[in-house]
C-alpha positions in Angstrom: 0.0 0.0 0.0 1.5 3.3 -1.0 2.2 5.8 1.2 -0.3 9.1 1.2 1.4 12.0 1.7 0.1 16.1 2.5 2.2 16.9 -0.9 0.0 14.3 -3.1 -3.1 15.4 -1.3 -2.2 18.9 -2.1 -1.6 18.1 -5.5 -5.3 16.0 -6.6 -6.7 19.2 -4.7 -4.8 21.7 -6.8 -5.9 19.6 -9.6 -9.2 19.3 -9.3 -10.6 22.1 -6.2 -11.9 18.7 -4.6 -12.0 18.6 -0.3 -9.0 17.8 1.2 -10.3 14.6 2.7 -12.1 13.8 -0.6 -8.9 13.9 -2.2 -7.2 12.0 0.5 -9.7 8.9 0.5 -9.4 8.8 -3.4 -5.9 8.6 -3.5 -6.1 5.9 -0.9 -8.7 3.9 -3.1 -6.3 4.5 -5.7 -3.2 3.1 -3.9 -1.6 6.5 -4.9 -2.2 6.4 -8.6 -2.9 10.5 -9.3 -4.5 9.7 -12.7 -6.7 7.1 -11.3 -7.5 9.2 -8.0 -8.6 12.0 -10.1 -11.1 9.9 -12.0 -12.3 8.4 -9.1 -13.1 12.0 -7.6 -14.8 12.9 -10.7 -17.4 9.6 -10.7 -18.4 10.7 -7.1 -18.3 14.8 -7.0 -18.6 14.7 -11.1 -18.3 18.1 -12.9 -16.3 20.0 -9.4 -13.7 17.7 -9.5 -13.8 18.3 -13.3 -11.0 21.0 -13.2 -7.8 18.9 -14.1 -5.7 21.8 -14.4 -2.4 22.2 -16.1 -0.6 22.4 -12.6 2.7 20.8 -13.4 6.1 20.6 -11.4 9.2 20.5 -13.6 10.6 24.3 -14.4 11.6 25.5 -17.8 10.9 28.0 -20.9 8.8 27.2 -24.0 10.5 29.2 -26.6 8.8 30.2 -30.5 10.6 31.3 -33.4 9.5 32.0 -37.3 12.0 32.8 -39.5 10.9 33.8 -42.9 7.9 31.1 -43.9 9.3 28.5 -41.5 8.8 27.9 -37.6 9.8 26.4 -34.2 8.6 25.4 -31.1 10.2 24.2 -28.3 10.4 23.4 -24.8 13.6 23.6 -22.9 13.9 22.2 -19.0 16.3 22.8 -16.3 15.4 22.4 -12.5 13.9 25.5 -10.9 12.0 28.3 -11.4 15.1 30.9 -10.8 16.6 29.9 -13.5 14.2 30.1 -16.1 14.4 34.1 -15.4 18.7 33.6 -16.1 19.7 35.4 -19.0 22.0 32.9 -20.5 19.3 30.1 -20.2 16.7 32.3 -21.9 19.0 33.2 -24.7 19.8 28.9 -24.8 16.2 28.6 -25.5 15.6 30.8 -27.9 18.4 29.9 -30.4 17.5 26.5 -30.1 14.1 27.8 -31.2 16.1 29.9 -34.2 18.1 26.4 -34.8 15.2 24.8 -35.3 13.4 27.0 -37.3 16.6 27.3 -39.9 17.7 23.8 -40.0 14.7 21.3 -39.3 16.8 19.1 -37.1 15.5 15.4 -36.7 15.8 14.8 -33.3 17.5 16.5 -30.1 20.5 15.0 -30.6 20.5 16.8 -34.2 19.7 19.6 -33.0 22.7 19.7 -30.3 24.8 18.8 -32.4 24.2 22.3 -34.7 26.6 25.4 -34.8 26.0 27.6 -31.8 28.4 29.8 -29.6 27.9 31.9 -26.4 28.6 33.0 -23.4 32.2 31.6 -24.4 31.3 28.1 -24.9 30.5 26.3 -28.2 31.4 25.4 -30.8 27.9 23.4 -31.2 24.4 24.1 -29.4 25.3 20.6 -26.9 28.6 22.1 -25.8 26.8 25.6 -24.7 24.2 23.7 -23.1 27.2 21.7 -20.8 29.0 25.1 -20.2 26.2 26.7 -19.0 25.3 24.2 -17.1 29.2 24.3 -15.0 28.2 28.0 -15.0 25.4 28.1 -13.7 25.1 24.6 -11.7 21.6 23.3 -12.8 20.9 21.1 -15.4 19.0 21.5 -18.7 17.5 20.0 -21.5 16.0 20.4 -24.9 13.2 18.4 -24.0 11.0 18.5 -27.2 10.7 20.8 -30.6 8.3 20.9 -33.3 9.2 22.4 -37.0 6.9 24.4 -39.4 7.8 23.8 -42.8 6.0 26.9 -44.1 3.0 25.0 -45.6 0.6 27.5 -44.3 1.5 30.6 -42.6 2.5 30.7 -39.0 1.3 32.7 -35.8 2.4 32.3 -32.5 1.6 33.1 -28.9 3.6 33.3 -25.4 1.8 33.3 -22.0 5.3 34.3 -20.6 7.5 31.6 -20.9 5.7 28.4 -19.8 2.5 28.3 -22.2 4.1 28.5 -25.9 1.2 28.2 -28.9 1.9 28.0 -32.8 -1.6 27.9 -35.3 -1.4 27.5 -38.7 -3.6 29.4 -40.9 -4.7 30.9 -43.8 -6.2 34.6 -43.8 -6.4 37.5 -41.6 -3.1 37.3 -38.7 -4.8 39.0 -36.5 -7.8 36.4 -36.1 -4.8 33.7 -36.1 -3.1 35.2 -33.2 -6.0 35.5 -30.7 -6.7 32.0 -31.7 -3.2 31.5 -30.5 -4.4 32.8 -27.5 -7.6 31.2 -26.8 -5.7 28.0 -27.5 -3.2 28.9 -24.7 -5.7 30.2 -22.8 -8.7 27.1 -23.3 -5.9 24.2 -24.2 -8.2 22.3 -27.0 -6.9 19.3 -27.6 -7.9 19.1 -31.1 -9.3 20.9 -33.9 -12.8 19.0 -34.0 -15.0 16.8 -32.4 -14.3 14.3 -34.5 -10.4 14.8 -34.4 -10.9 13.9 -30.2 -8.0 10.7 -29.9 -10.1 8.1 -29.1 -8.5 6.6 -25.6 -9.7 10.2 -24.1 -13.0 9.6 -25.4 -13.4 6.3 -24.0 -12.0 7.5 -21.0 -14.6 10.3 -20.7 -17.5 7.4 -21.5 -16.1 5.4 -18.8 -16.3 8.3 -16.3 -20.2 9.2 -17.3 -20.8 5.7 -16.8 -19.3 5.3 -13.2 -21.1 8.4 -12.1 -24.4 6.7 -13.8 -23.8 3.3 -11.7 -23.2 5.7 -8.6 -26.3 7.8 -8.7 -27.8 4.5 -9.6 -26.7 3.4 -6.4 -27.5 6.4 -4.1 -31.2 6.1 -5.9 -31.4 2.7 -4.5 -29.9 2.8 -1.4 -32.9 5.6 -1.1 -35.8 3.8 -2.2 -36.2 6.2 -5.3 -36.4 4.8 -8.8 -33.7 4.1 -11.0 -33.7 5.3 -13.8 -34.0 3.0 -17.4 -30.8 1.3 -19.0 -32.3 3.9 -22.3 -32.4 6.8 -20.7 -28.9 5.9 -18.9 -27.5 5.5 -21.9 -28.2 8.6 -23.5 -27.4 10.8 -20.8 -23.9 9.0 -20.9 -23.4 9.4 -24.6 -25.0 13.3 -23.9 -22.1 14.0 -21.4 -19.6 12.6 -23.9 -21.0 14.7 -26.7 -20.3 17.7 -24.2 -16.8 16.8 -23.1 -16.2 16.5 -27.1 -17.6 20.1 -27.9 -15.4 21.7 -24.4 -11.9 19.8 -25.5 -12.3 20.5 -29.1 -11.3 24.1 -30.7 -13.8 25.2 -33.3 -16.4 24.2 -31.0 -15.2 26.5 -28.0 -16.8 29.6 -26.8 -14.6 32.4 -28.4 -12.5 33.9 -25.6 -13.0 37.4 -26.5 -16.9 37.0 -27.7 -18.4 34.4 -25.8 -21.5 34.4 -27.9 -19.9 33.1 -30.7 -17.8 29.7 -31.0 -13.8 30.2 -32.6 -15.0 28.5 -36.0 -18.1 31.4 -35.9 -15.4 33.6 -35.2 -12.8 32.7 -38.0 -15.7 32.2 -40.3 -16.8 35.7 -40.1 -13.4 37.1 -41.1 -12.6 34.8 -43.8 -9.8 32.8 -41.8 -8.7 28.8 -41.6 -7.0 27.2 -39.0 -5.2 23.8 -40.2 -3.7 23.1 -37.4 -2.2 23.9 -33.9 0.6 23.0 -31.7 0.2 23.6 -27.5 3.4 23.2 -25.5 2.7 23.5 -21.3 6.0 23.5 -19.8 6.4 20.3 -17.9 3.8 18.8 -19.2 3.7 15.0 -18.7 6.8 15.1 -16.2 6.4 14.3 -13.2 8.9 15.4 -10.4 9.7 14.4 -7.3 8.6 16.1 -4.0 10.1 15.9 -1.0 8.3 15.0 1.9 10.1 17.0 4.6 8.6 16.4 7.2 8.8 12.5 6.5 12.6 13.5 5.2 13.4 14.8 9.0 11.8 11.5 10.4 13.9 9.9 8.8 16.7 11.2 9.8 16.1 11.4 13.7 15.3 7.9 14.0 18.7 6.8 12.0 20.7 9.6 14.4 18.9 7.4 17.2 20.0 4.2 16.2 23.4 4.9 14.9 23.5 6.2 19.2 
């Protein structure tokens, strides 16, 4: 049985707004699984524990660059916040975003291995990334890049440094851009319904159907009547076919008209959106947290037996 600690609790709650004690119990049903803690949460409290933020732990820049018709994005790690405001590290990031942007490299080891000088160190991109990290005594990594071969044209958006957004697009720029935003701002995670990967969607289904079997069983344990397997079943597929319209782009409530969706939006101005690319710094990572209060424990009871 895994150990529950404040600094898990504290995360499900920063994920989802759930009670602390909620949080705790699912975590405990889910032997410590986060993933599986959160669903569990949102079967029993359903759309309040709904809010799986984009809270993530591990530090670092995302970083865009266009240069001419072609384009970059990329997201470059190192250990803690303080140095994602260093000026060496910011000026790492973005001429890996440049690098990438000019030379289309196939993988990170291709791209370290470019041309690249500063701050004294070089002469490729791998050897200023070691220097600087001697200098400045943190590591870093170029964690992951996409290229824009100028297909379409390009528009990007920063939310500082840690939300990075690239739409392609044909017509008006301006439109482009604040779709650039609304994307950083609403994180789609797709262009359509229909463009949904499918494991989320089966996920999402499985969800409406645990909260269906729960209410199903709160019903009974009541005396109240339950209600048909037909009329389950559509309210289950009706909450997927919301999930689908909320995670999807087009279908979104424009950020900065709410009475109109983004595809309403970019079809009033003559504007198409083929595609877009989200990097959330750390996204996916997970790092560790000390428990420091278990860390201290720890360390008392091995001073006491070493006495």
């Amino acid at each position: 049985m895994a150990a529950i600690t404040a600094s898990m609790v504290a995360e499900l709650r920063g994920k989802t707004d759930a009670p602390m004690m909620e949080c705790k119990k699912a975590l405990t049903e889910a032997e410590g699984d986060m993933v599986k803690a959160e669903e569990l949460l949102r079967v029993k409290l359903g759309s309040k524990a709904g809010k799986a933020a984009a809270r993530v732990t591990a530090e670092g820049v995302v970083a865009t660059s266009i240069e001419g018709a072609a384009g970059a994005l990329i997201e470059v790690n190192c250990e803690t916040d303080f140095v994602t405001k260093n000026d060496s590290f910011l000026a790492l990031a973005n001429a890996a975003a440049s690098l990438v942007a000019k030379h289309n490299p196939a993988d990170v080891a291709a791209l370290s291995a470019l041309a690249y000088e500063q701050d004294g160190f070089g002469p490729t991109l791998e050897d200023v990334r070691k220097g600087l990290i001697g200098k400045i005594g943190e590591n870093m990594t170029f964690r992951r890049f996409k290229h824009f071969d100028g297909s379409t044209k390009l528009a990007s958006y920063l939310h500082g440094t840690r939300i990075g957004v690239v739409v392609e697009f044909d017509g008006e720029e301006v439109a482009a851009k604040d779709v650039a935003m609304h994307v950083a701002a609403m994180k789609p995670v797709s262009l359509s319904s229909d463009q949904v990967p499918a494991e989320l969607v089966e996920r999402e289904r499985s969800v409406a159907a645990a909260k269906a079997a729960e209410d199903a069983a709160v019903a009974t344990a009541a005396g109240k009547p339950v209600q048909s397997a037909e009329i389950v079943a559509k309210r289950i597929e009706g909450g997927v076919q919301k999930f689908l319209k909320e995670v999807s782009l087009f279908n979104q409530p424009f950020v900065k008209n709410d009475k109109q969706t983004v595809e309403q939006m970019l079809k009033a101005v003559g504007t198409t959106v083929k595609g877009f690319t989200l990097y959330v710094v750390g996204e996916g990572i997970e790092k560790k947290v000390d428990d420091f209060a278990a860390e201290v424990a720890a360390q008392v009871a091995a001073a006491k037996q070493a006495a």
